[in-house]
C-alpha positions in Angstrom: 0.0 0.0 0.0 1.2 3.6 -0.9 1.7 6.5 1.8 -0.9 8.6 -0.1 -3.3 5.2 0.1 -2.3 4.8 3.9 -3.3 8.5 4.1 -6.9 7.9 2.3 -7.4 4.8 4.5 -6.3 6.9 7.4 -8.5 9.5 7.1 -11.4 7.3 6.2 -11.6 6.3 10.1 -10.9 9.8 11.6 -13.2 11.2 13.4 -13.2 15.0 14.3 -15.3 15.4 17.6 -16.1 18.8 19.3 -16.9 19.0 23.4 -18.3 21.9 24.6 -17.1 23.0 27.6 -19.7 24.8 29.4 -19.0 28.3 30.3 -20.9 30.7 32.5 -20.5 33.5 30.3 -20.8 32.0 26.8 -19.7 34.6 23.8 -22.8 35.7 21.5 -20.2 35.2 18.8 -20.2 31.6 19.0 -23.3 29.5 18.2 -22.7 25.4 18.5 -25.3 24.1 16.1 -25.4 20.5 17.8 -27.3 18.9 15.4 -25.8 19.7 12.6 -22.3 19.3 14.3 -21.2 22.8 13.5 -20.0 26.0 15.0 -20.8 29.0 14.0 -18.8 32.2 14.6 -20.3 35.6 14.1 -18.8 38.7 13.4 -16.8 40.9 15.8 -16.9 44.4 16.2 -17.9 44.5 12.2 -15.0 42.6 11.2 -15.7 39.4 9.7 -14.5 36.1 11.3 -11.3 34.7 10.0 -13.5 31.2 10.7 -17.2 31.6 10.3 -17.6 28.0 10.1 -16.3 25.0 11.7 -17.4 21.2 10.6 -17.6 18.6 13.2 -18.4 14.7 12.5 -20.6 15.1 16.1 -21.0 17.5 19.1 -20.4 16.5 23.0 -21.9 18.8 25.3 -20.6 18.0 29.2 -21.4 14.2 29.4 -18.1 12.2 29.8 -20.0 9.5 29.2 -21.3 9.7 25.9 -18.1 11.3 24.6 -16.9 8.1 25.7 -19.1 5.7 24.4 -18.3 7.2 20.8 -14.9 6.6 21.4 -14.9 2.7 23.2 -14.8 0.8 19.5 -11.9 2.4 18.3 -10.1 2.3 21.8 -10.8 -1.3 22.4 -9.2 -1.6 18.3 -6.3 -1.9 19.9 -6.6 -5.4 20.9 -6.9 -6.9 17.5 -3.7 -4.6 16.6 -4.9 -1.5 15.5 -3.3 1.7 16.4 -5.8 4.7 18.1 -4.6 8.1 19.3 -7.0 10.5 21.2 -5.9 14.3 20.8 -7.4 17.3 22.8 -7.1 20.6 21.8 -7.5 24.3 22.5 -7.1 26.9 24.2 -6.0 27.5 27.8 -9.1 26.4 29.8 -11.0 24.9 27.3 -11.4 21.6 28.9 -8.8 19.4 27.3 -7.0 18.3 30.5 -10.9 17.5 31.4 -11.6 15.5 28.6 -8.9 13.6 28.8 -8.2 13.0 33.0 -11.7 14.1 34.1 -11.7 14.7 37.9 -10.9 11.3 40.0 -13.3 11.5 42.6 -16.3 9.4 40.9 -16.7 7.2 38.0 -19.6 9.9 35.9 -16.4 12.4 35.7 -14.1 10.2 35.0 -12.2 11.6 31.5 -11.4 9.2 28.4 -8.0 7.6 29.7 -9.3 6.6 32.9 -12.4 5.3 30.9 -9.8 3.5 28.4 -7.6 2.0 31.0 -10.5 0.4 32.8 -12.2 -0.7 29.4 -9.4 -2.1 28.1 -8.3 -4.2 30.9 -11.8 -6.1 31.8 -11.9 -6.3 27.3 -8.6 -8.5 28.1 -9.9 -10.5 31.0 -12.6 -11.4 29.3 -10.2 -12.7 26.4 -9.7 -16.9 26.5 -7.1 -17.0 24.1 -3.6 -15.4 24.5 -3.6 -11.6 25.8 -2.0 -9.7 23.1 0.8 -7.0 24.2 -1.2 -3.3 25.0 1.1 -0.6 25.4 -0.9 2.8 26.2 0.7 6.8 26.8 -1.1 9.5 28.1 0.7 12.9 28.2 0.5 16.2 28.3 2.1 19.2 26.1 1.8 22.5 27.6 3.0 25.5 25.6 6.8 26.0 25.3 7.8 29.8 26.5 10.3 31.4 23.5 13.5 30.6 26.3 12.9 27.2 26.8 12.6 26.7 23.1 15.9 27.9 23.1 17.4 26.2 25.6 15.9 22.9 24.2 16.9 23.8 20.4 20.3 23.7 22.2 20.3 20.1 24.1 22.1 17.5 22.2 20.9 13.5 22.7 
């Protein structure tokens, strides 16, 4: 198979998801058309938006959950040797750390790793044949500051 048929393939089983994190001041800018899976952005001070529209394949609102649950199949993929990666992203305070860790203190906020470690490991007790090899990461990038880009372009292996 051919990197630009990998790349087709690839893209074929993406899926671009959007979780709303709710907010108690939410801008009048921003409408989240769920049912479409869309967000709208409106214009600013009479200058247009740079991105009035934004596509989703589906819309979360604050249900860990359901988020979840969309998620499990390709997850639990893993088993039969597939490769899955979950990516968060936004701004600062847009819920990514909460999508992804969720808060530890009961099972309904529990984020998607939690939800993937504990779904994954009763998926391979249940398993009568041979337990295939799992290896799972979970990390964080925060923002780099301009000096420690520096200092890092600078570190040799």
């Amino acid at each position: 198979m051919r990197s630009g048929e990998r790349w087709l393939e690839a893209l074929e089983h993406s899926q671009l998801l959007l979780r709303v994190r709710p907010c108690e001041k939410p801008s009048p800018l921003v409408v989240v058309n769920e049912k479409d899976a869309r967000v709208e952005v409106g214009e600013a001070d009479g200058r247009p938006p740079s991105t009035p529209t934004l596509q989703f394949d589906q819309v979360f609102w604050d249900d860990q959950q359901e988020l979840f649950a969309r998620l499990q199949p390709a997850l639990l993929s893993c088993i039969g040797g597939a490769s899955c990666t979950v990516l968060a992203h936004g701004g600062p305070q847009s819920g990514k750390s909460y999508t992804l860790s969720g808060l530890f203190t009961s099972g309904e906020t529990h984020g998607v790793a939690p939800r993937a470690i504990q779904a994954i490991t009763e998926e391979l007790e249940r398993l009568t044949t041979p337990v295939p090899s799992v290896d799972a990461s979970f990390f964080e990038l925060q923002q780099v500051s301009d000096a420690k880009k520096r200092t890092l372009a600078h570190v040799e292996p």
